[in-house]
N, CA, C and O atoms as a DFTB+ gen file, in Angstrom:
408 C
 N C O
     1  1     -20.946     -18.816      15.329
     2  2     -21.244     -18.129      14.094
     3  2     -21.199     -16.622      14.302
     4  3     -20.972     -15.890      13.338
     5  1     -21.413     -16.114      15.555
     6  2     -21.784     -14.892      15.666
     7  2     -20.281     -14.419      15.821
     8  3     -19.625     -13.482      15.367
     9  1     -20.108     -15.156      16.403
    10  2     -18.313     -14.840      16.811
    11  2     -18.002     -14.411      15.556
    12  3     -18.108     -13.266      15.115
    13  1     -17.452     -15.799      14.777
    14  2     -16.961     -15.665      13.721
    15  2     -17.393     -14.104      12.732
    16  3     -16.506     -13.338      12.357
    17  1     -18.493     -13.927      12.514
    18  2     -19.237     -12.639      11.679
    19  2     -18.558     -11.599      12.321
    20  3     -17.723     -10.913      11.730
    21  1     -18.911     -11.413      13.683
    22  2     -18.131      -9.850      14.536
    23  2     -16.947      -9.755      13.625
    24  3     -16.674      -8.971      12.716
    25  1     -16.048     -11.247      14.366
    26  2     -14.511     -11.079      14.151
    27  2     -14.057     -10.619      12.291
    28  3     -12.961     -10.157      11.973
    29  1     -15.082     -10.869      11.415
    30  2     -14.804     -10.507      10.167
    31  2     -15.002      -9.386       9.838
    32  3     -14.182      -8.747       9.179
    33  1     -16.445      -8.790      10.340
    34  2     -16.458      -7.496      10.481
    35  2     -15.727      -6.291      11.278
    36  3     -15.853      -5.106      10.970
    37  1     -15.070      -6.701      12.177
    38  2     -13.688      -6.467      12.848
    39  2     -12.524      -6.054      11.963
    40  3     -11.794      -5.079      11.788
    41  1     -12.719      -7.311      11.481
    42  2     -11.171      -7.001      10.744
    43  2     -11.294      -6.089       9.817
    44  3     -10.463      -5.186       9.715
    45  1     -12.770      -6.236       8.688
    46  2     -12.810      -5.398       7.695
    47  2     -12.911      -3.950       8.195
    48  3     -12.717      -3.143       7.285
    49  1     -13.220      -3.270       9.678
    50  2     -13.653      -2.228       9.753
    51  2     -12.229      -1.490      10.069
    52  3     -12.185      -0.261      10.006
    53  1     -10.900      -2.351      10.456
    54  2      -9.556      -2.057      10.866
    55  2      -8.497      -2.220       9.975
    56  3      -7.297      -1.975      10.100
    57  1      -9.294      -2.777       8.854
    58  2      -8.295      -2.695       7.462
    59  2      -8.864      -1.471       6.568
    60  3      -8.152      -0.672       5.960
    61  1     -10.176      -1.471       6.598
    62  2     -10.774       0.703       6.241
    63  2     -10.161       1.785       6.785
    64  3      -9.928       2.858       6.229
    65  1      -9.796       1.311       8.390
    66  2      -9.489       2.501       8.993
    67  2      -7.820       2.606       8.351
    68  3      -7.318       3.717       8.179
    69  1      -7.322       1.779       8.143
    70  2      -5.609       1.543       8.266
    71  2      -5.229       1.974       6.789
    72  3      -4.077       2.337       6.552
    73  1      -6.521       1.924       5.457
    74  2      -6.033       2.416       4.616
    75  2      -6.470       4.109       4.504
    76  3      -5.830       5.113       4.190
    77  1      -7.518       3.932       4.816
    78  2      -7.617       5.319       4.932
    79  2      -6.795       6.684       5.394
    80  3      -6.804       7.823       4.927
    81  1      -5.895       5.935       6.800
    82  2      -5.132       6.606       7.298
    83  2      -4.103       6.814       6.858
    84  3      -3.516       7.843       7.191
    85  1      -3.546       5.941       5.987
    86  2      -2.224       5.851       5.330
    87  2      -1.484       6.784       5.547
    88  3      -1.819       7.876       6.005
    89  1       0.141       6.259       5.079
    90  2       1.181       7.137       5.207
    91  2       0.788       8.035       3.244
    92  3       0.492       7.653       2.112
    93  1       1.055       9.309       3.962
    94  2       0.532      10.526       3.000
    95  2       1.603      10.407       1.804
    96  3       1.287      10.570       0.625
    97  1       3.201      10.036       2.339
    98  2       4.039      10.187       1.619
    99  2       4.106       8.966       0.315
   100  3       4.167       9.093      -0.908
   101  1       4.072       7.986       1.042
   102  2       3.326       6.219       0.130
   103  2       2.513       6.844      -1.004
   104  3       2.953       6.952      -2.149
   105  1       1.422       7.209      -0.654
   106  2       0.439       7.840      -1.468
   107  2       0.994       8.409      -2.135
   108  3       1.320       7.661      -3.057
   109  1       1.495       9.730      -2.344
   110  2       2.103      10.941      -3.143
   111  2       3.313      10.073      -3.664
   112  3       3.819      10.710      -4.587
   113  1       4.039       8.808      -3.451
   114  2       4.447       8.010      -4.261
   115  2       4.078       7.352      -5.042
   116  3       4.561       7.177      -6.161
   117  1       2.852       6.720      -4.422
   118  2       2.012       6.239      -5.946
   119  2       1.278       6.874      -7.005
   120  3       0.685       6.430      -7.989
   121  1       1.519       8.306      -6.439
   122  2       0.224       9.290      -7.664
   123  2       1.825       9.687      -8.688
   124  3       1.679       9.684      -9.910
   125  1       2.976       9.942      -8.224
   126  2       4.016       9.798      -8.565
   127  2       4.270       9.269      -9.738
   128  3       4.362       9.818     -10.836
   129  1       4.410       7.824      -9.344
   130  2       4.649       6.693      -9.987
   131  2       3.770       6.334     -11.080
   132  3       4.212       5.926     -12.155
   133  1       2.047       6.533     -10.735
   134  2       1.365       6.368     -11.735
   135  2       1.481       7.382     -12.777
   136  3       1.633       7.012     -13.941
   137  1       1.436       8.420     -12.530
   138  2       1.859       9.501     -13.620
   139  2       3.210       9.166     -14.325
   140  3       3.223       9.152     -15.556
   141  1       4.072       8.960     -13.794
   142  2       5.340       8.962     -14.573
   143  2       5.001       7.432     -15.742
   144  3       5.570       7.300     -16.825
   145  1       4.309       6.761     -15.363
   146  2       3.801       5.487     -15.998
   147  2       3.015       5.845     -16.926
   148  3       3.152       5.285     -18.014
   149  1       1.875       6.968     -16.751
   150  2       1.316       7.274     -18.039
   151  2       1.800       8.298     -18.467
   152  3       0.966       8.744     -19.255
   153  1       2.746       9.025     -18.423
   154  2       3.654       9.687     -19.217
   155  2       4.443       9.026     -20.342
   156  3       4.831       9.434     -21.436
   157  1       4.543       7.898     -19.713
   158  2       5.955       7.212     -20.526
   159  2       4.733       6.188     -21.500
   160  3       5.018       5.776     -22.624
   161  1       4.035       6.040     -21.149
   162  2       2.974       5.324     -22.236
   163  2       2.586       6.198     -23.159
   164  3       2.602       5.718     -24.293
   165  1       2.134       7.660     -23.066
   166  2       2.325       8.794     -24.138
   167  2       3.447       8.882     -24.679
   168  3       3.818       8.847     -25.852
   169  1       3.887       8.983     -23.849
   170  2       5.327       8.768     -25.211
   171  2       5.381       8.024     -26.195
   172  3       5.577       8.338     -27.369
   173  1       5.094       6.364     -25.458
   174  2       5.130       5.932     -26.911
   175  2       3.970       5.734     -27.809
   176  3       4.177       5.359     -28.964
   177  1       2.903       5.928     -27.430
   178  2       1.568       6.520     -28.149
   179  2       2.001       7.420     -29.195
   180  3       1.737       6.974     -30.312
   181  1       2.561       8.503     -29.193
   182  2       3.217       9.385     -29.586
   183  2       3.987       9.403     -30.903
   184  3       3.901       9.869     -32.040
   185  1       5.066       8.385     -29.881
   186  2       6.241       7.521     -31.436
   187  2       5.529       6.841     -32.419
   188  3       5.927       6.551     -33.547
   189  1       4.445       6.604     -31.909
   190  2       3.850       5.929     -33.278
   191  2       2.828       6.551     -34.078
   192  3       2.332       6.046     -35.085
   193  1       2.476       7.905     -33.480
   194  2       1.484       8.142     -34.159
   195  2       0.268       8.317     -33.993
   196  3      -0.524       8.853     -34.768
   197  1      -0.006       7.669     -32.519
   198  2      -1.070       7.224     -31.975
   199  2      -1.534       8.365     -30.598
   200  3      -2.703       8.456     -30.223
   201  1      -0.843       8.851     -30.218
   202  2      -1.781       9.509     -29.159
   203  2      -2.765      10.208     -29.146
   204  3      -2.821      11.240     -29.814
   205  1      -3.780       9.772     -28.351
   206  2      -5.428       9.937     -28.356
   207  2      -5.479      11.517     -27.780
   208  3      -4.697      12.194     -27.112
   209  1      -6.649      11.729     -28.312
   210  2      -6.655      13.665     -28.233
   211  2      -6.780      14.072     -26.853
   212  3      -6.203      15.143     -26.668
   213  1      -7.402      13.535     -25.677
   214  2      -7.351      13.381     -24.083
   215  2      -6.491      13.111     -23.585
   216  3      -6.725      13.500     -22.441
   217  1      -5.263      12.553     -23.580
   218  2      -4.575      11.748     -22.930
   219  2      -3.997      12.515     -21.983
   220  3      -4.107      12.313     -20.774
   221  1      -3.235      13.601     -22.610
   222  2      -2.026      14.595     -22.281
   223  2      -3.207      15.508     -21.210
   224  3      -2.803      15.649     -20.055
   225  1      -4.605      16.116     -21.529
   226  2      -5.669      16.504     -20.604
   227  2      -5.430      15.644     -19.516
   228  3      -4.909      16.077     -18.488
   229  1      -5.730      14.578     -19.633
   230  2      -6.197      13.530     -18.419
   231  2      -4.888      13.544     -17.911
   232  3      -5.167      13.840     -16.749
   233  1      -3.330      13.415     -17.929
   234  2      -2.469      13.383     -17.160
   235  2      -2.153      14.858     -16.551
   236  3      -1.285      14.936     -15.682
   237  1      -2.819      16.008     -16.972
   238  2      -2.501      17.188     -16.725
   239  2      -3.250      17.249     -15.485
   240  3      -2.651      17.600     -14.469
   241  1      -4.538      16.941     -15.431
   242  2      -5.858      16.603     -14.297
   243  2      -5.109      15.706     -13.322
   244  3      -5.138      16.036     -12.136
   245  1      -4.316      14.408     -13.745
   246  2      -3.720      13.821     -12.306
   247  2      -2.538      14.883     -11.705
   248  3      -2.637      15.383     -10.584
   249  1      -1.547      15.117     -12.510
   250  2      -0.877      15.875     -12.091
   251  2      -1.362      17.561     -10.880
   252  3      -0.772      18.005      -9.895
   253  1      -3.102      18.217     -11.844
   254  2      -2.830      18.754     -10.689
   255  2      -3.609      18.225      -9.390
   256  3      -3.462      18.855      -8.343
   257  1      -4.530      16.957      -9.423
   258  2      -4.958      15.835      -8.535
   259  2      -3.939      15.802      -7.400
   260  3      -4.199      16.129      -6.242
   261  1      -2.759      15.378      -7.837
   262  2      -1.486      14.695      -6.812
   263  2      -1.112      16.487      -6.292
   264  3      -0.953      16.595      -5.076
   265  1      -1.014      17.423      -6.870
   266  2      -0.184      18.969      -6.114
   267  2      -1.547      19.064      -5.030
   268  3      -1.179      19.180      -3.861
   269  1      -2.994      19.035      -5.212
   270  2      -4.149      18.980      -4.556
   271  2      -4.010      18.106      -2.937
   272  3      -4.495      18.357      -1.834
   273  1      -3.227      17.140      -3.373
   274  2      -2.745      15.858      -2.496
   275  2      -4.599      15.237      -2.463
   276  3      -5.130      15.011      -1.376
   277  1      -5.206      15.081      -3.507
   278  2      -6.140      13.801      -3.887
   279  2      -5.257      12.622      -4.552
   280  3      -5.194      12.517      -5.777
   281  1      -4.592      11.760      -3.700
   282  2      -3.652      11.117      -4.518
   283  2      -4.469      10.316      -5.437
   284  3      -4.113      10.152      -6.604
   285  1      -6.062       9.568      -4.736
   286  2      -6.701       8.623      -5.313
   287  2      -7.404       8.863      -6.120
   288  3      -7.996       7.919      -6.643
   289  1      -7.620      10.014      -6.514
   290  2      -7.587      10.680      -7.972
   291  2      -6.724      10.881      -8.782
   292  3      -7.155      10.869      -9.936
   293  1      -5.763      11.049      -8.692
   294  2      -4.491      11.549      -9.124
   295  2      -4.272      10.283     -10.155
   296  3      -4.372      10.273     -11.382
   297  1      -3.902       9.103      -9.143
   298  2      -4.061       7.415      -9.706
   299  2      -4.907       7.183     -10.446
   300  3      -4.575       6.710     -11.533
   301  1      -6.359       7.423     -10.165
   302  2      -7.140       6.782     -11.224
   303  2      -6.891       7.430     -12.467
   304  3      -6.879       7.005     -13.622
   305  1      -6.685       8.621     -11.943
   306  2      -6.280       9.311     -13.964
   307  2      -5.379       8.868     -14.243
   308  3      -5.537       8.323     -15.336
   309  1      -4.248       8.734     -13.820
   310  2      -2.976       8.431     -14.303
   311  2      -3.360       7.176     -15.004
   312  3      -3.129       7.050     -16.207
   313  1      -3.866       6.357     -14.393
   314  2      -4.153       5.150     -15.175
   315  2      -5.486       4.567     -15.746
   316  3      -5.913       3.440     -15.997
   317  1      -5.943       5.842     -15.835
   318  2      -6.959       6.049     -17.204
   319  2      -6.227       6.518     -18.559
   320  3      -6.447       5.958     -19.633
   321  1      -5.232       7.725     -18.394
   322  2      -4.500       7.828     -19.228
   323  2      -3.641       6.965     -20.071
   324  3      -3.529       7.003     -21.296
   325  1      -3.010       6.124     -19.164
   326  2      -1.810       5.252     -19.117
   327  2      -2.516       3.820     -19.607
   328  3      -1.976       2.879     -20.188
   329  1      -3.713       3.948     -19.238
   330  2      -4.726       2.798     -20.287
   331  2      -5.197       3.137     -21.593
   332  3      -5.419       2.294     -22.462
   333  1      -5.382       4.611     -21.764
   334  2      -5.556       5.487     -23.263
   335  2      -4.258       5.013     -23.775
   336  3      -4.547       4.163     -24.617
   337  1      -3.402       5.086     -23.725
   338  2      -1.744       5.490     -24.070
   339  2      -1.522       3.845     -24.486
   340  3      -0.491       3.614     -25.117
   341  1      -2.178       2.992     -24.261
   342  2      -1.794       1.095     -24.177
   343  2      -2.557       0.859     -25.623
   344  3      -2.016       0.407     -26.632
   345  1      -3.896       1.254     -25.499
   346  2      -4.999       1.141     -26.239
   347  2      -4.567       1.885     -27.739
   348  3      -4.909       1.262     -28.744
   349  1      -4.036       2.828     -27.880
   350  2      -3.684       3.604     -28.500
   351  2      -2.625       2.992     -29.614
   352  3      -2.482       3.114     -30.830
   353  1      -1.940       2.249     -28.524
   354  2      -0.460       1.629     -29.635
   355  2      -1.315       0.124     -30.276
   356  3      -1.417      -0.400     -31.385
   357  1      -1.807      -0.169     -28.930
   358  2      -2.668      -1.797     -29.711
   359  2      -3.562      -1.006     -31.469
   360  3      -3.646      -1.387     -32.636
   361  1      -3.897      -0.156     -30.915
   362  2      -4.803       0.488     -32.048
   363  2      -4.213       0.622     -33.374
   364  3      -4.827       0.322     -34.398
   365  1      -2.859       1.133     -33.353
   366  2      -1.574       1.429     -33.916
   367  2      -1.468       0.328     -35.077
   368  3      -1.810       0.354     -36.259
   369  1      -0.578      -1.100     -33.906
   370  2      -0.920      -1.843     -34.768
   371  2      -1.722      -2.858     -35.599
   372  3      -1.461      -3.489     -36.624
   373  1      -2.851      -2.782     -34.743
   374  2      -4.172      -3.079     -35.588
   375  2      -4.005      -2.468     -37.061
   376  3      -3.811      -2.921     -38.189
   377  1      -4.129      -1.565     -36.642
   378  2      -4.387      -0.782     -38.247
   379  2      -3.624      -0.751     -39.014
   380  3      -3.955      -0.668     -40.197
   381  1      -1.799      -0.829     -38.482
   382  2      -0.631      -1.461     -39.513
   383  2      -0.680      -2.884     -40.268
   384  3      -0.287      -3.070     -41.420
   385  1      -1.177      -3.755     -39.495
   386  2      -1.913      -5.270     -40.232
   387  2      -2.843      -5.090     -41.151
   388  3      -2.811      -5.552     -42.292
   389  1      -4.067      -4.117     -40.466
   390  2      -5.059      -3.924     -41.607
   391  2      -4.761      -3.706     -42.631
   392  3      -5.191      -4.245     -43.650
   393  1      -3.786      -2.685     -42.519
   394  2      -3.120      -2.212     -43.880
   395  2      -2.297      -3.032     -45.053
   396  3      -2.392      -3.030     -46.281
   397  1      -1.272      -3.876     -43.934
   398  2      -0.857      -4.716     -44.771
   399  2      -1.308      -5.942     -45.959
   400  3      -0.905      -6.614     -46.908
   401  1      -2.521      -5.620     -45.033
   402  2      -3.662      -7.091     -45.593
   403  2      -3.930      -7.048     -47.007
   404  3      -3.822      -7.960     -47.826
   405  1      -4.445      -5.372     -47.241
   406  2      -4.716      -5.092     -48.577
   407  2      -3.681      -4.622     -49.669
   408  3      -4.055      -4.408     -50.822
């Protein structure tokens, strides 16, 4: 039993170290990637009408997150935004049904 516990706590303490250490460039690909993802979800927030008054703030904050190289900030905004920007169009057409209703 004791074995077993070390060896788990082992592993978990060498899978912390291994992300932590990460390749820098991976990272600055995913703060990348997430931004360009909630960019393109403003957009179409946008086309419809819908983009929320933060959004374009909150991707401005990842953007300068990722130049900072906080990538894991960078990400969570991006896809806080990029979850504003989803919410936004669902919202969209919610309220185009509502409308139609009456």
């Amino acid at each position: 039993m004791k074995k077993t516990i070390l060896t788990a706590s082992l592993s978990l303490l060498l899978a912390a170290c291994a992300s932590n250490g990460g390749n820098k460039a991976a990272m600055a690909d995913d703060a990348a990637a997430a931004i360009a993802a909630a960019e393109t979800a403003r957009q179409e927030a946008q086309a419809v009408g819908y983009e929320w008054r933060d959004t374009g703030k909150i991707i401005t904050a990842a953007k300068k997150a990722a130049e900072a190289k906080e990538y894991d900030k960078a990400v969570s905004l991006a896809n806080k935004a990029e979850a504003q920007s989803v919410n936004a169009v669902k919202q969209q057409a919610e309220q185009s049904k509502a409308a139609a209703a009456y």
